[in-house]
Structures are given as structure tokens and as C-alpha cells.
C-alpha positions in Angstrom: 0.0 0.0 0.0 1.5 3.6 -1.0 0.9 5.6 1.5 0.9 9.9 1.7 1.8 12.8 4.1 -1.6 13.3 6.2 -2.8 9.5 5.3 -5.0 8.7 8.3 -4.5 5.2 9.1 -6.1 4.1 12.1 -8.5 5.4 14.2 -10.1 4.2 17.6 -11.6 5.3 20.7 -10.9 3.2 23.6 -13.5 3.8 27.1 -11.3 4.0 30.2 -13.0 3.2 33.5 -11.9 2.8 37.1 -11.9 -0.8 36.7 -9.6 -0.4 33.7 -6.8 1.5 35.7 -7.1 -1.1 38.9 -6.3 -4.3 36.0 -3.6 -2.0 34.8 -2.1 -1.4 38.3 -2.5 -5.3 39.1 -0.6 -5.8 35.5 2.2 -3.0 35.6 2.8 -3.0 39.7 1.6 0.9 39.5 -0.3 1.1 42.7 -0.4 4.9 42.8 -3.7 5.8 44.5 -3.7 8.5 42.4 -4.8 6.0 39.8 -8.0 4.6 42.2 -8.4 7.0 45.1 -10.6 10.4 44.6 -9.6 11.2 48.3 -5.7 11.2 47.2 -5.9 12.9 43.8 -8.1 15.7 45.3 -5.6 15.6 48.3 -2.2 16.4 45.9 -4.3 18.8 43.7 -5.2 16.7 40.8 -8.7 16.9 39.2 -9.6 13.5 40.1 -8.1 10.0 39.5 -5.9 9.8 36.6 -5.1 6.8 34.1 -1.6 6.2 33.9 0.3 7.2 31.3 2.4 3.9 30.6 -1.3 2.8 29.7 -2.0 6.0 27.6 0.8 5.2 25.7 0.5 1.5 25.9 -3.0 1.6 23.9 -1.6 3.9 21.8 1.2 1.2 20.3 -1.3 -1.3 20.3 -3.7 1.0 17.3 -0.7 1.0 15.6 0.1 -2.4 16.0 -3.7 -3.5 15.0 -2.7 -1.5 11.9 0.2 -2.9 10.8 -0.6 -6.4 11.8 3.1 -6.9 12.6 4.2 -4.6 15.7 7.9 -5.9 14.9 8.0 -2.8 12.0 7.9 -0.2 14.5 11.4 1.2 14.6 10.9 4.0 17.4 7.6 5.0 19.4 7.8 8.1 21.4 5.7 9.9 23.8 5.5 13.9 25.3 2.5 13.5 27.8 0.9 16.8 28.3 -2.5 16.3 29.9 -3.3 13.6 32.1 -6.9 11.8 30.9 -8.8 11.9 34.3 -11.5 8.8 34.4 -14.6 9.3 36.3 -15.6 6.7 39.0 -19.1 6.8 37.1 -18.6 7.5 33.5 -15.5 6.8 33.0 -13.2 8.6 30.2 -12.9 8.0 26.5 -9.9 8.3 24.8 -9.4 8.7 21.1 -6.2 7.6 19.0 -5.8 9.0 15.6 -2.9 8.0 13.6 -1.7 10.1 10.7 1.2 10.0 7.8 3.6 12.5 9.2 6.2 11.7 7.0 7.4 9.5 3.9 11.0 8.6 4.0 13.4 8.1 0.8 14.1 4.8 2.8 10.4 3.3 2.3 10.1 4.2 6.1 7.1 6.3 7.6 6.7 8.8 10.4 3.2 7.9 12.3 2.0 10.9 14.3 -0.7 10.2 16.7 -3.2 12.5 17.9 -4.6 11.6 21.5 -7.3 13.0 23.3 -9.5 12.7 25.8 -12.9 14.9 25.4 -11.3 18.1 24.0 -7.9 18.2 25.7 -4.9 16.7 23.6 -3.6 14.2 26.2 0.4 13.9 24.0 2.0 16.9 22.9 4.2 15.0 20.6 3.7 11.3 19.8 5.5 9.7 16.6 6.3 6.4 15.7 8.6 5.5 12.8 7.5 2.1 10.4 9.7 0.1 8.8 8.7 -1.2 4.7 7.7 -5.0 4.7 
């Protein structure tokens, strides 16, 4: 498939709940309660309970990995967090992924930028992955 500057090739909204970030703790070790405790996040001035970034980012790989079918042609994946995504204990958070051509190299490689945000605040300031040709 050729591909072009400003391509959009995946596209996905994950739902985040409370439940979400306590499997993630359990899986990563990340037993901030920042991540399941209103009472703490308030306490250190947060706007509630946060998702963790590592997951963020995590599910952002993964779009890109559902795209290419083959996650061993990413070359680079990198990440400026800017806004946390806070998840409601009732509703939750949805977080959408959009990945975009940045970038077609002589080489046959591609820059991926993603675009990530959570209701209308950009969640990365700056996340680009770089895809190796088949």
C-alpha cells in the first residue's frame, strides 16, 4: 500500500473506567492511588483519578500495531505526555487515538504521528512512531 503525508491510518476510541486502571495497576505493579483513590488525587491537587500514562501510551502502540498487523515494524515509538486523561468513577473517560502520515521517508520508512485526546484536551504533545517497509 502507498501511503501519503496526512494519510489517516487508524482510528479508535478506547472507554477507560476505574476498573480499567485497577487491572492495569495489578498488570504494571503501578499502585499509585492517584490512579483509584478520589480522596488522594483531590488531596495532591489533581482533578480526580488519573489513568496512567504507561497505559496511555500502551494503547496507543497497540492501534498502531492492529494497523500494521506486525508490531515488529515499528522502529521508534515516542511519547511527550501533556494532559493527564482523568476517568470518572461513574462515566469513565474515552480516549481517542488518531494516527496520521507525518512523513514518507526516501528509505520506504514512515513517520506515524498520533493524535490523542481525551474529550477536547490533547492528552500527547508529541507522539511519533517511525514504520519500517515490509
Amino acid at each position: 500500500m502507498q501511503l501519503a503525508k496526512g494519510d489517516v491510518v487508524a482510528e479508535k476510541t478506547v472507554h477507560l473506567t476505574r476498573e480499567s486502571l485497577v487491572r492495569y495497576a495489578g498488570a504494571s505493579g503501578d499502585f499509585n492511588p492517584i490512579h483509584y483513590r478520589d480522596d488522594v488525587a483531590e488531596r495532591v491537587g489533581l482533578p480526580g483519578v488519573l489513568a496512567h500514562g504507561m497505559l496511555t501510551m500502551g494503547i496507543g502502540s497497540s492501534v498502531l500495531g492492529e494497523w500494521l498487523g506486525d508490531t515488529g515494524r515499528l522502529r521508534s515509538y515516542v511519547v511527550r505526555f501533556t494532559k493527564p486523561v482523568v476517568v470518572d468513577g461513574e462515566t469513565g473517560a474515552d480516549v481517542t487515538y488518531v494516527a496520521t502520515v507525518g512523513l514518507v521517508k526516501d528509505d520506504g520508512s514512515v513517520r506515524i504521528d498520533l493524535t490523542v485526546t481525551a474529550g477536547s484536551d490533547k492528552v500527547f504533545g508529541k507522539a511519533q512512531a517511525v514504520v519500517v517497509p515490509q
